[in-house]
N, CA and C atoms as an extended XYZ file, in Angstrom:
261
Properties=species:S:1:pos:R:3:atomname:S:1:resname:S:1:resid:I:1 pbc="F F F"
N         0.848       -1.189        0.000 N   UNK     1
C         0.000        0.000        0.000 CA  UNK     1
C         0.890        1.248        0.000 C   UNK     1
N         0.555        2.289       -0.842 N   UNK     2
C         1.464        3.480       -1.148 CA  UNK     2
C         0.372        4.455       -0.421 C   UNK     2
N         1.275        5.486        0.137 N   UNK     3
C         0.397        7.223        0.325 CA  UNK     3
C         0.433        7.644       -0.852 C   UNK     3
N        -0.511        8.789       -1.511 N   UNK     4
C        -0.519        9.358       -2.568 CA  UNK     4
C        -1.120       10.700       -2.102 C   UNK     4
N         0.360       11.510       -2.618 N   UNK     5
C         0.058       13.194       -2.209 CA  UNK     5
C        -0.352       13.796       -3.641 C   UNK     5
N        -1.382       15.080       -3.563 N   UNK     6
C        -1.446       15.382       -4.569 CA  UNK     6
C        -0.833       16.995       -4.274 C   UNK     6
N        -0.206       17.245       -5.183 N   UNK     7
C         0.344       18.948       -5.257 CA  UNK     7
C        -1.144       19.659       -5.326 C   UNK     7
N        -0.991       20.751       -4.559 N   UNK     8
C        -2.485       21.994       -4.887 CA  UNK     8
C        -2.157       22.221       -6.176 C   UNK     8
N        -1.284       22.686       -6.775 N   UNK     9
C        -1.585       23.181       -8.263 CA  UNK     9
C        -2.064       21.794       -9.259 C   UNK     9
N        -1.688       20.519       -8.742 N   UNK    10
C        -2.405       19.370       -9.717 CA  UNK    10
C        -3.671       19.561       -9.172 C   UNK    10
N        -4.123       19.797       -7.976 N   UNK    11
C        -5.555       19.827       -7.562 CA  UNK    11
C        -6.430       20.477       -8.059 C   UNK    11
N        -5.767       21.894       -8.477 N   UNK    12
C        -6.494       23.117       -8.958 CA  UNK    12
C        -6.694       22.697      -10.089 C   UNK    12
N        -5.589       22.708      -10.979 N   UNK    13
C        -5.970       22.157      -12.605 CA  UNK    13
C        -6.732       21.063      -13.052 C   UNK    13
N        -6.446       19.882      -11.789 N   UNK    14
C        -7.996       19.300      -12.280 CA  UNK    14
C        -9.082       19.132      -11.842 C   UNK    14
N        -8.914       20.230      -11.118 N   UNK    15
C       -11.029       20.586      -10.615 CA  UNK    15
C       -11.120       21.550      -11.862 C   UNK    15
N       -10.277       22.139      -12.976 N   UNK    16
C       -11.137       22.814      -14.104 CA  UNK    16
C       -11.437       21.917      -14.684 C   UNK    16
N       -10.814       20.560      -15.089 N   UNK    17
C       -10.782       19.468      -15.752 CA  UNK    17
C       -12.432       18.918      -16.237 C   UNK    17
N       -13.138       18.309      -17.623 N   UNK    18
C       -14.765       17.709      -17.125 CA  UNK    18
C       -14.744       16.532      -15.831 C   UNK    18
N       -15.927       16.998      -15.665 N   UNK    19
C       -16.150       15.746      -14.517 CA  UNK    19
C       -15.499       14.083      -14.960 C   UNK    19
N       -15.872       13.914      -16.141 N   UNK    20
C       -14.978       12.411      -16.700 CA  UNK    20
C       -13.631       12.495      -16.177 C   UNK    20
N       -13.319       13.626      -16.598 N   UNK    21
C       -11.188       13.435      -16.265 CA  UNK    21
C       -11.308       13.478      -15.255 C   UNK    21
N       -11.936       13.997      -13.999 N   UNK    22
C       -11.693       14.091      -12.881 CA  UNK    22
C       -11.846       13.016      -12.313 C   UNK    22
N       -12.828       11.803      -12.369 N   UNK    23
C       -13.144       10.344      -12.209 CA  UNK    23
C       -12.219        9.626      -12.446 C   UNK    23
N       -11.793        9.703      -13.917 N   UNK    24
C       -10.570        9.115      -14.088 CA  UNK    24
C        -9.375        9.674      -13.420 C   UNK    24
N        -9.137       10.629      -12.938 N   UNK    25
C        -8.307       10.808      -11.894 CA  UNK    25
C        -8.470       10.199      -11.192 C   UNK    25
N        -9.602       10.241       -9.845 N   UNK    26
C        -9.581        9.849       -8.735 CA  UNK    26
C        -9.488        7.927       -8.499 C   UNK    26
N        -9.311        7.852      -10.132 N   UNK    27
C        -9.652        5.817      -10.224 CA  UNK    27
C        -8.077        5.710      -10.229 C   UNK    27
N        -7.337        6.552      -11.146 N   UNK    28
C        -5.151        6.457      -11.160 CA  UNK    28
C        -5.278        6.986       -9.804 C   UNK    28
N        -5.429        7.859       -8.769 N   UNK    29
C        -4.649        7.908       -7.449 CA  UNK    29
C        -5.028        6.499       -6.646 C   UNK    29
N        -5.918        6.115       -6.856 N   UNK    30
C        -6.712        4.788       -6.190 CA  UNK    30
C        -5.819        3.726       -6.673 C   UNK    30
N        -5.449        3.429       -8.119 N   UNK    31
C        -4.734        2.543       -8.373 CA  UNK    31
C        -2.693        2.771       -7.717 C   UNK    31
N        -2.636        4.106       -7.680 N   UNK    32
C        -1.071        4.423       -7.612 CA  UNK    32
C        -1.138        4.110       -5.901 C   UNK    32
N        -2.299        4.415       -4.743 N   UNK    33
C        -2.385        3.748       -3.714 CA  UNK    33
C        -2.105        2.317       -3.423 C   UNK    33
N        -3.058        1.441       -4.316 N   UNK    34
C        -3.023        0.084       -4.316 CA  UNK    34
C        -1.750       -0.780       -4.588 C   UNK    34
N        -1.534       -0.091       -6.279 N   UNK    35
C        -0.546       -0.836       -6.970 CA  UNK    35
C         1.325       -0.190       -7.229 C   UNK    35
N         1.121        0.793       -6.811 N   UNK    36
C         2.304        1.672       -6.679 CA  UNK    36
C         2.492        2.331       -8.326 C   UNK    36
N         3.565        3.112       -8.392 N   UNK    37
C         4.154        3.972       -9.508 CA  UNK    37
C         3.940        3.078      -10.933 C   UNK    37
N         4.247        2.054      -10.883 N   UNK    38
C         4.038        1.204      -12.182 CA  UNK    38
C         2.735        1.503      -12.874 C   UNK    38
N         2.127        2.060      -13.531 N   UNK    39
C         0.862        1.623      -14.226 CA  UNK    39
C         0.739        1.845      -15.552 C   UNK    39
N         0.954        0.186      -16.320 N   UNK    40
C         1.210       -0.119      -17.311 CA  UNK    40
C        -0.399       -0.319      -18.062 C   UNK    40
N        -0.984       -0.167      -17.322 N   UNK    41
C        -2.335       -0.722      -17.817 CA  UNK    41
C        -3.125        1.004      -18.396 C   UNK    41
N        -3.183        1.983      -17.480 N   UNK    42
C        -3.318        3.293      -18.058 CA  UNK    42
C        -2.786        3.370      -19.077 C   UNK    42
N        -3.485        4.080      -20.245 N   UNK    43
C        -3.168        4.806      -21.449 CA  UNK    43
C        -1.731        5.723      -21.873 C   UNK    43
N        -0.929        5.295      -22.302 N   UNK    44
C         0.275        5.898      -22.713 CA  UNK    44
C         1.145        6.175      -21.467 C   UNK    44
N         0.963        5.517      -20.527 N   UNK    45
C         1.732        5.352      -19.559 CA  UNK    45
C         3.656        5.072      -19.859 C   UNK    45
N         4.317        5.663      -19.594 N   UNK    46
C         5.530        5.699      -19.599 CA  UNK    46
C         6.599        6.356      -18.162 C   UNK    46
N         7.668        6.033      -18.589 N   UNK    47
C         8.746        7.017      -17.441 CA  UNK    47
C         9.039        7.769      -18.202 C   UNK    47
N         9.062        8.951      -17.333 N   UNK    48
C         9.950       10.193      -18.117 CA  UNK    48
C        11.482       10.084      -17.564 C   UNK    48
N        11.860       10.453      -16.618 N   UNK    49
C        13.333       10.007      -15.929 CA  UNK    49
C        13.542        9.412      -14.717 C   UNK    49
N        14.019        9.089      -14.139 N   UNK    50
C        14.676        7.977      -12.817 CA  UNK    50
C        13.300        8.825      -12.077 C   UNK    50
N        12.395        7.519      -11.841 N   UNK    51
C        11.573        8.154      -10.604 CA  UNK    51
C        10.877        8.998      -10.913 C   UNK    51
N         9.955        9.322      -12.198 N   UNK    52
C         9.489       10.241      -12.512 CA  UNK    52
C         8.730        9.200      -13.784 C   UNK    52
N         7.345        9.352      -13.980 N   UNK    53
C         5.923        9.006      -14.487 CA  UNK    53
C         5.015        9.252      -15.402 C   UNK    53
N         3.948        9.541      -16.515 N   UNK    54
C         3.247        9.907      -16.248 CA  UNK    54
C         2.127        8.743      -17.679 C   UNK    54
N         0.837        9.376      -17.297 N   UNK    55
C        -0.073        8.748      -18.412 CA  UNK    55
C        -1.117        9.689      -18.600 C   UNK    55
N        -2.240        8.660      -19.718 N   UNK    56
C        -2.789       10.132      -19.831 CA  UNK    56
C        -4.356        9.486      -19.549 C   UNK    56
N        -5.161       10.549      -19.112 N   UNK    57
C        -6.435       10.443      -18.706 CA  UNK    57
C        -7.449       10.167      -20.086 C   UNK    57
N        -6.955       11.189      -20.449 N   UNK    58
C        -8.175       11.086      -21.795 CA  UNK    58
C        -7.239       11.699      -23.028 C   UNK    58
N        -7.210       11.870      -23.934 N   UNK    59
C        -6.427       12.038      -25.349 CA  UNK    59
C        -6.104       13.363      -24.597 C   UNK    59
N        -6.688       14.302      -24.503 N   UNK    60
C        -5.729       15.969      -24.154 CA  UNK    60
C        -5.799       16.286      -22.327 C   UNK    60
N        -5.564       15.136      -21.549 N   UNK    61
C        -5.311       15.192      -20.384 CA  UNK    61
C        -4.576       13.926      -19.942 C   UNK    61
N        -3.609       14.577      -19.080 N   UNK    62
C        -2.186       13.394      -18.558 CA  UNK    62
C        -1.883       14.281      -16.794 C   UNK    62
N        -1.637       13.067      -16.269 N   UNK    63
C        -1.299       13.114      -15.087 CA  UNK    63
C         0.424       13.035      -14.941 C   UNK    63
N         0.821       13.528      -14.355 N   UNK    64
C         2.406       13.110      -13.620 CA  UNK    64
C         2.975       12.920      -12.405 C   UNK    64
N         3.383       11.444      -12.199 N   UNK    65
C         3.573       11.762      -11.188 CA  UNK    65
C         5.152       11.068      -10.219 C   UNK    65
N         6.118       11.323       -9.355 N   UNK    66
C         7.154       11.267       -8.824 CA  UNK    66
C         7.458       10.060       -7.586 C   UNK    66
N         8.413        9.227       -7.726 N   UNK    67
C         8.562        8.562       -6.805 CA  UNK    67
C        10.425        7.920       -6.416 C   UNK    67
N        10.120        8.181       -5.148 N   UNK    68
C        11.919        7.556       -4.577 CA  UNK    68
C        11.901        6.187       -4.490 C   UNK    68
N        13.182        5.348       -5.023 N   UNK    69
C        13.162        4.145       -4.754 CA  UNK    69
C        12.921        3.915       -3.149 C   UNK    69
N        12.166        2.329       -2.902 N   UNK    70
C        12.221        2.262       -1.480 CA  UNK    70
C        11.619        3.252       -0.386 C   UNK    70
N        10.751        3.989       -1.069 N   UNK    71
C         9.938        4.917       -0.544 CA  UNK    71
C         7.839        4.180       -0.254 C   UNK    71
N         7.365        4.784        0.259 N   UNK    72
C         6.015        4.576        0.149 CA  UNK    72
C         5.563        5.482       -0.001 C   UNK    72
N         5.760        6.678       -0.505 N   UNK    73
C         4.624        8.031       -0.914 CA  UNK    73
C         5.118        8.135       -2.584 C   UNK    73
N         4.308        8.491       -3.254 N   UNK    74
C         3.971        8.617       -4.407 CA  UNK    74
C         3.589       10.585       -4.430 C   UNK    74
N         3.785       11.270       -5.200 N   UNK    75
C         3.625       12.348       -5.053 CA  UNK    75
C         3.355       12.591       -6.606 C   UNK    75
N         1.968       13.182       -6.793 N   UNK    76
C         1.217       13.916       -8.280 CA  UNK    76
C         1.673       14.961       -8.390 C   UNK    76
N         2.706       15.936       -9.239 N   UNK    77
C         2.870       16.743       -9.131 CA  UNK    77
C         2.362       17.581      -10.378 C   UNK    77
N         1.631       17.178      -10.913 N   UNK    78
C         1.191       17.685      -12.340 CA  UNK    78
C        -0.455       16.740      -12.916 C   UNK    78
N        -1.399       17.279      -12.884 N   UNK    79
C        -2.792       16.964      -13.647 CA  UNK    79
C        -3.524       17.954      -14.263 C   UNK    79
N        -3.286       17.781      -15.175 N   UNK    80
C        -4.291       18.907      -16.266 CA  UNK    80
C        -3.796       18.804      -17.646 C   UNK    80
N        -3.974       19.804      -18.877 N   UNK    81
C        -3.844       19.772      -19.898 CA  UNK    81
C        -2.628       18.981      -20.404 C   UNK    81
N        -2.462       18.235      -21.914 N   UNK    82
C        -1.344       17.371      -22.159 CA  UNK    82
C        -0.573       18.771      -22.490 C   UNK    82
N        -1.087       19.763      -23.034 N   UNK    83
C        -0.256       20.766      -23.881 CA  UNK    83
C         0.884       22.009      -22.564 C   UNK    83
N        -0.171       21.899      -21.543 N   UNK    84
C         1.161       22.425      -20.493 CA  UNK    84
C         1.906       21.216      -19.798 C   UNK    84
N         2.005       20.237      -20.534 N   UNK    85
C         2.273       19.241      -19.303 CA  UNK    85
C         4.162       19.423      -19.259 C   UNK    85
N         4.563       19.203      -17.798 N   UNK    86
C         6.027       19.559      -18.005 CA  UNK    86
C         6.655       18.543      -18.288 C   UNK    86
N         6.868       17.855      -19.386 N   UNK    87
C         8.132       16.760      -19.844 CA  UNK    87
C         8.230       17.610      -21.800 C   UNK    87
């Protein structure tokens, strides 16, 4: 079982998000709780660099998110648009 922090600015950006992306949010923090940083099964899911995540919610929305080896917190530091997304 992982903690999963979400950054306020991922929070903010996806409460503008539709209600769908936001569901599908709250189903990836539920899974990144359960199953940890890996999630191969989400849509275009990849690593960006050592310890660092992301996939995407719906075609123009992607989540990102950060983790230390040997750690148990998971930290979202990015949810909202693919076009500001930082990678």
């Amino acid at each position: 079982m992982f903690t999963v922090r979400v950054k306020k600015s991922a929070l903010k950006r996806i409460s503008r998000a539709p209600e769908s992306v936001q569901i599908l949010f709250d189903e990836l923090a539920e899974d990144l709780k359960a199953k940890g940083p890996l999630q191969p099964e989400w849509p275009n899911f990849s690593r960006l660099a050592e310890g660092r995540y992301h996939c995407h919610l719906k075609y123009s929305w992607v989540a990102c998110w950060s983790y230390e080896k040997d750690s148990v917190e998971i930290e979202v530091y990015y949810a909202g648009s693919r076009e500001d997304a930082p990678y």
